[in-house]
C-alpha positions, 0 to 999 in steps of 0.5 A: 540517449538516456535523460536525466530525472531532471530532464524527464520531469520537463519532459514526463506527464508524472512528474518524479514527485508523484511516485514515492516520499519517505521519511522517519517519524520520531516514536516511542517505538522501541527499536526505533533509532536515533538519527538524522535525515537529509531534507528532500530538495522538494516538496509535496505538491498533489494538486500537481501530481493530479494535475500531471496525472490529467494530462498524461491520460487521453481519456477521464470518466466517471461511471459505474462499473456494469461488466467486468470479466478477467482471464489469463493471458499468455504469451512467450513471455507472460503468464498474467491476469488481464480484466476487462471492464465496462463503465456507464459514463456519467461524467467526462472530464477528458475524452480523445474519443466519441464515447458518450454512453459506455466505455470498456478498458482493460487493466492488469490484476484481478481474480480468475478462480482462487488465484488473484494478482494484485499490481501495485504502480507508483504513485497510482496504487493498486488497479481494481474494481468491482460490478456496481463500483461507481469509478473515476478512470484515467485511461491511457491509449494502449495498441487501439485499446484504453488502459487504466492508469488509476482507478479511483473508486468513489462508491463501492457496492462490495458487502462487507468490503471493510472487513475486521480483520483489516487494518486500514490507513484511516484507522489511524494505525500508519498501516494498510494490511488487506488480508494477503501474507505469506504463509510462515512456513514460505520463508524464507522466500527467494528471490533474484535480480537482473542487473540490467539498470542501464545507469550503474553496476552493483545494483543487486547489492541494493536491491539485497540491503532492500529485502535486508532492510525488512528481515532484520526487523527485529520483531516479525518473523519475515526472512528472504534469501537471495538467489542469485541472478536472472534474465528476467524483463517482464513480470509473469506468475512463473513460480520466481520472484524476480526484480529488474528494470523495464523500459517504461511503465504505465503512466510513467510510474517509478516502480510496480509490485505485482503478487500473486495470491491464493486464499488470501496466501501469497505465493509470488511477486515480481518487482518492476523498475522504470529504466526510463529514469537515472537510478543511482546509489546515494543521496544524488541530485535529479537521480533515484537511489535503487534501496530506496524505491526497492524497500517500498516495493518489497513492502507490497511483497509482504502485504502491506498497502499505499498510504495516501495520507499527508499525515503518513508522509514520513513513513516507507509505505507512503506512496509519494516520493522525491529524487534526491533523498534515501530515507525510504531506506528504513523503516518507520514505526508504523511499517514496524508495526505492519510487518510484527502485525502481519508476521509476528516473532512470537505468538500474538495477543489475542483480542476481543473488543466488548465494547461500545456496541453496534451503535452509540449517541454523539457527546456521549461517554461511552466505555471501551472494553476489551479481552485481551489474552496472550502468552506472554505479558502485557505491557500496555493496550491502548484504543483509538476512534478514528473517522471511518471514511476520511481523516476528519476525526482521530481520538489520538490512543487512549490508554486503557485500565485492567479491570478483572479479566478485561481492559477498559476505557472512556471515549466521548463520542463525537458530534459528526454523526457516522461510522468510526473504527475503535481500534485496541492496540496490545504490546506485550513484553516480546515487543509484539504490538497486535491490533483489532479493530471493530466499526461502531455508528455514533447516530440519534439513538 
């Protein structure tokens, strides 16, 4: 018999509240609206979350990773990427089993050649790793097998993992954009629905005004067509784009976004639910409304990443949510910016950031400096330093002046010694916001 997400989150390992939260934060960005939201029933609780999460695993270790290999696996129904790692343990904080020197899981995703397939669970993220990556793993028992359920990567040996050409949370930009989009000339991109949710009829409607929700954003260029129905039940790189409901998945998550990508050039993306929930349509106590998980999961399908930040709880992207509320349905300032920055409607601005350089000293004023170039005219660039590594340190944006040929500012470096992003953000009058960002040290020089 069907339980109620009332009754399963009596009975579940994850409780509903670790899966997705949404919310709208009031802006100045200029196709936000005006309106009111309903208040969610509860509240964040991540000290519960992990807590459900520790108990829904049979095993938790933490190691380094010392192997790694992925491949694809096919059967009748699938065509995926499957990778297999081994970590030296270190530390065991649950164990059902006798490991004490070396642990091997598998895990969906990986890279096998030029194609990777990233997945992303809620409220877990995206499972990944690398050779070196020191880890904490929540593993799952899984047909004799461990499975990862959440990987946490406490230490990364990965050169260059922070790359320039990524936008991440800790920017303070309320976006996360790793590199992997589609190419303009893809859109629009089809998709189709199984209308096999087991709790109402119409749900294709709702995952319709899902993908409506991020094409009818004004300023990027992003466009879907539906394409009808589909009897799809399991996702697959099979050339189709498909949404539909599954019976359960891993460590109980709602949803789960896998794409498909080449060069960093998406290609396909399938969209799973957990039919083992109440979905419905509308506001409903205990039950998930099919829009509002739907448009997060489309967000992945573009590009865009979790967020994990309390500060960020307000927005599509934020990977915490609570039944019972629909605000995920639209889009807040910062999965605006996301999809104008990764797709824009015009051409974007171009940016070089001169200065400060490699290093500055703390309690210092230093200048910030950009080129800024664009086809169109530009209406404000602004900077921001944040904290590299967590969300200790953000300077708020600071407007900055022309000056010849180049825009400028004044940031006083902070005390805490340590990496920070100084991030330049253009908005020209197409309402195409562009971002750049560079890392500078504030050390003893």
């Amino acid at each position: 018999m069907k339980i109620s997400v009332g009754e399963k989150m009596k009975k579940s390992s994850v409780p509903l509240i670790g899966i997705l939260l949404i919310g709208i934060i009031v802006s100045s960005f200029p196709s936000v609206q005006s309106y009111t939201i309903q208040s969610t029933t509860s509240s964040i609780d991540e000290n519960l979350i992990i807590s459900k999460l520790i108990d829904s695993c049979s095993n938790i270790y933490v190691g380094e990773v010392t192997s790694l290999t992925s491949k694809w696996e096919n059967s009748s129904k699938q065509h995926i990427i499957v990778s297999t790692a081994e970590i030296k343990i270190q530390k065991t904080e649950k164990s059902s089993n006798n490991y004490t020197d070396r642990v091997t899981f598998f895990y969906d995703g990986g890279s096998v050649g030029k194609i990777t397939q990233r997945q992303m669970t809620n409220p877990y993220g995206e499972l990944s790793c690398h050779i070196g990556d020191v880890v904490k793993v929540y593993l799952v028992s899984n047909n004799k097998s461990l499975q990862a359920v959440h990987i946490e990567i406490l230490t990364t040996m990965i050169s260059g993992s922070k790359s320039s050409e990524y936008v991440y949370e800790e920017q303070g930009c309320n976006f996360e954009y790793l590199n992997t989009k589609w190419d303009s000339g893809d859109f629009p991109v089809t998709y189709r629905v199984n209308e096999n949710c087991g709790d109402m009829t119409g749900e294709a409607d709702e995952v319709d005004d899902a993908f409506e929700t991020w094409e009818n954003h004004v300023y990027s260029d992003i466009d879907f067509t539906d394409g009808g129905s589909c009897t799809t039940t399991s996702y697959s790189q099979n050339n189709y784009n498909d949404v539909f409901w599954v019976a359960s998945l891993p460590g109980d998550g709602i949803g789960r976004c896998t794409t498909w990508d080449t060069a960093e050039e998406i290609y396909e993306f399938d969209i799973e639910l957990n039919d083992n929930y109440t979905w419905c349509n509308g506001y409903v106590t205990d039950e998930l409304d099919v829009q509002n998980i739907v448009t997060h999961e489309v967000g992945h399908s573009v590009g865009l990443r979790d967020l994990s930040d309390s500060s960020n709880s307000e927005l599509t992207m934020f990977s915490v949510s609570n039944t019972h509320e629909i605000k995920k349905r639209t889009l807040n300032t910062g999965d605006m910016w996301g999809a104008q920055h990764i797709y824009p409607e015009t051409s974007a601005a171009s940016i070089t950031i001169n200065q400060p350089g490699i290093s500055v000293s703390p309690n210092t004023q230093v200048t910030v400096e950009a080129s800024v170039s664009s086809s169109y005219t530009i209406s404000e660039v602004k900077f921001k330093a944040a904290d590299e590594d967590d969300f200790d340190y953000d300077s708020g944006w600071v407007s900055m002046s022309l000056d010849g040929s180049v825009y400028s500012g004044t940031w006083t470096t902070p005390s805490t010694l340590g990496d920070y992003y100084i991030t330049i953000r253009v908005y020209d009058n197409q309402g195409i916001y562009t971002f750049k960002s560079k890392i500078t040290e504030v050390a003893q020089i």
